[in-house]
C-alpha positions in Angstrom: 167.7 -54.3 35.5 168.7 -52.6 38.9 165.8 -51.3 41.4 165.8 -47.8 41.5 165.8 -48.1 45.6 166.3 -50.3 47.5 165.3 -49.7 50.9 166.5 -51.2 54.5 166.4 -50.3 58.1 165.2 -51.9 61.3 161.6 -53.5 62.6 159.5 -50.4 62.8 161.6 -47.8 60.6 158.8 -47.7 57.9 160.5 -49.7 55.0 157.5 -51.2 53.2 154.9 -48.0 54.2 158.1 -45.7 52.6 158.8 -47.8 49.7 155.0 -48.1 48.4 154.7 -44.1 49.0 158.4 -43.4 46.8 157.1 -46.2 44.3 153.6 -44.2 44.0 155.3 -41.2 43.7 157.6 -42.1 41.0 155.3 -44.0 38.8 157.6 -47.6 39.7 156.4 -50.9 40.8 156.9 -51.9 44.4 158.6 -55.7 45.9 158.9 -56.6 49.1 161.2 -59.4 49.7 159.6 -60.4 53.4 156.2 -61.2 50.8 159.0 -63.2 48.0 159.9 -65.0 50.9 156.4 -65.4 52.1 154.9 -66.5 48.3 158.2 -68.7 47.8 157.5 -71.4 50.9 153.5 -70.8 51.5 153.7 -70.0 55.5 154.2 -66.7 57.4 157.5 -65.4 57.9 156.7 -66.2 62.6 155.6 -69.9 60.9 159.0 -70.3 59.0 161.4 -69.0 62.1 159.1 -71.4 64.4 159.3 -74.7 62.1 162.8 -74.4 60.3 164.6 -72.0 62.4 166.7 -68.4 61.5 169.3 -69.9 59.8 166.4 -71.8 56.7 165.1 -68.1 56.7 168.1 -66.2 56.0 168.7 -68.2 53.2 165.9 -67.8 51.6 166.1 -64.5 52.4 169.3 -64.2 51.1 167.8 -66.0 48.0 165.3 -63.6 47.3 167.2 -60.4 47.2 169.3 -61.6 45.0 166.7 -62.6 42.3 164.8 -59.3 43.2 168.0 -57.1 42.5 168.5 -59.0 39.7 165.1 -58.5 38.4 163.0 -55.6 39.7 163.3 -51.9 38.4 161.3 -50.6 40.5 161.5 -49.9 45.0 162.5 -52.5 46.7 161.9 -52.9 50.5 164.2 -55.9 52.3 163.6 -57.4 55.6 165.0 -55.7 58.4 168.0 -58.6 59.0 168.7 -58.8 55.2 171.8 -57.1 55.4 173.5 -59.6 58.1 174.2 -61.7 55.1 177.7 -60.4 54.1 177.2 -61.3 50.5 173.5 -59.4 50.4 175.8 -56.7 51.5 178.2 -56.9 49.2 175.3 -57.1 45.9 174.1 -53.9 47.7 176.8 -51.8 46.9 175.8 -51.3 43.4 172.4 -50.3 44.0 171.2 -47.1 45.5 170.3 -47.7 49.1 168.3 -45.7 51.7 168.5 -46.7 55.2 165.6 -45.9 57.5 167.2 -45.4 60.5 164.7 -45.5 64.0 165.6 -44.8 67.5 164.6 -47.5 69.8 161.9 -45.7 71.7 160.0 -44.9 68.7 160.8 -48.3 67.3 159.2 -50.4 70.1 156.1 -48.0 70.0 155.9 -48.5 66.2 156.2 -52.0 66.1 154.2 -52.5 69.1 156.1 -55.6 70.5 154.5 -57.5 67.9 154.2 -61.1 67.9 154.1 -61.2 63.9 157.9 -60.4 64.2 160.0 -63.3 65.4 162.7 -61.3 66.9 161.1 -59.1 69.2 158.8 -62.0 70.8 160.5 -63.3 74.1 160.8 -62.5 77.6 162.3 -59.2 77.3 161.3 -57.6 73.9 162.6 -53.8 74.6 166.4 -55.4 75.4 165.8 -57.9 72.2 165.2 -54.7 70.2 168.2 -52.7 71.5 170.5 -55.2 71.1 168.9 -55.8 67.1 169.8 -51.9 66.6 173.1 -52.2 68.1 174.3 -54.9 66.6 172.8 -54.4 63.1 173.4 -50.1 62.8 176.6 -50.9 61.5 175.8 -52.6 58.6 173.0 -50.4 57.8 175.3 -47.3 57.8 177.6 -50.1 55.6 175.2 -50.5 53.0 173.7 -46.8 52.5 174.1 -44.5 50.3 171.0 -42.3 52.1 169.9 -42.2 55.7 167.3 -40.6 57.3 166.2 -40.8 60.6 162.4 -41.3 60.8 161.4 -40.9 64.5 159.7 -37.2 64.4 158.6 -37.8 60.5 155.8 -38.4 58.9 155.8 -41.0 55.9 155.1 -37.9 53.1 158.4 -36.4 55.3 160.2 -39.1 54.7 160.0 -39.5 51.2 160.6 -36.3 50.8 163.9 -36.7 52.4 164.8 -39.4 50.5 163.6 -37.5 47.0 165.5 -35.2 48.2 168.4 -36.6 49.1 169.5 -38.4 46.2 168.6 -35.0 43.7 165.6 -36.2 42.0 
């Protein structure tokens, strides 16, 4: 078994609205690993950074992709920090992997500052963000086999571009 996407990119980029719409469209089930994680310890994703701390959630992070890519045939969406685990990036390179690739503008304005993500809450969210992009753009770009940039699309534009771009 091997998803047939597998989909990453920052907070805001679209990865779980993108992965259901390509998953419609091609008839395949859809898995979000943030909702694995979720399901696997019973407490929100805010509750588990707040009581056990980053480091508890990447592993279970790190966990669930690798069941998940073992296991699901269908589009797979990952949490935005997924790929800072060097051996999550390593099981990605034999998958097909589009990276949803946001600009920071349109990033903060999608994501609204939202206290539901962990990383953006704090005293300056807009400087969290940019340093998230800068520091994790590298290892999305690592990882793909697809990019598209997202800011002026639509979600029916963006799976287009991602049909599109791997000649389905």
């Amino acid at each position: 078994m091997s998803p047939r996407f597998v989909v990453v990119g920052p907070p805001g980029a679209g990865k779980t609205t993108i992965s259901e719409l390509l998953a419609a469209r091609l008839g395949l089930p859809f898995r979000d690993v943030d909702a694995d994680v979720v399901a696997s310890v019973g407490k929100p994703i805010s509750d588990i950074f707040t009581d056990d701390g980053e480091p508890v959630f990447r592993a279970l992070e790190e966990e669930a992709v690798a069941k998940a890519l073992a296991e699901h045939e269908g589009v797979l969406a990952l949490g935005g920090g997924a790929v800072l685990s060097a051996t999550t990036r390593e099981r990605l390179r034999e998958h097909t992997v589009v990276f949803l690739n946001v600009g920071m503008a349109e990033g903060v304005r999608r994501t609204g500052l939202s206290s539901a993500r962990p990383l953006l809450s704090g005293v300056n969210p807009r400087a969290t963000f940019k340093a998230l992009l800068d520091a994790r753009l590298p290892l999305y770009r690592e990882v793909a086999t697809i990019e598209v940039v997202t800011d002026a699309l639509d979600p029916e534009q963006v799976a287009d571009a991602v049909i599109k771009g791997v000649g389905e």
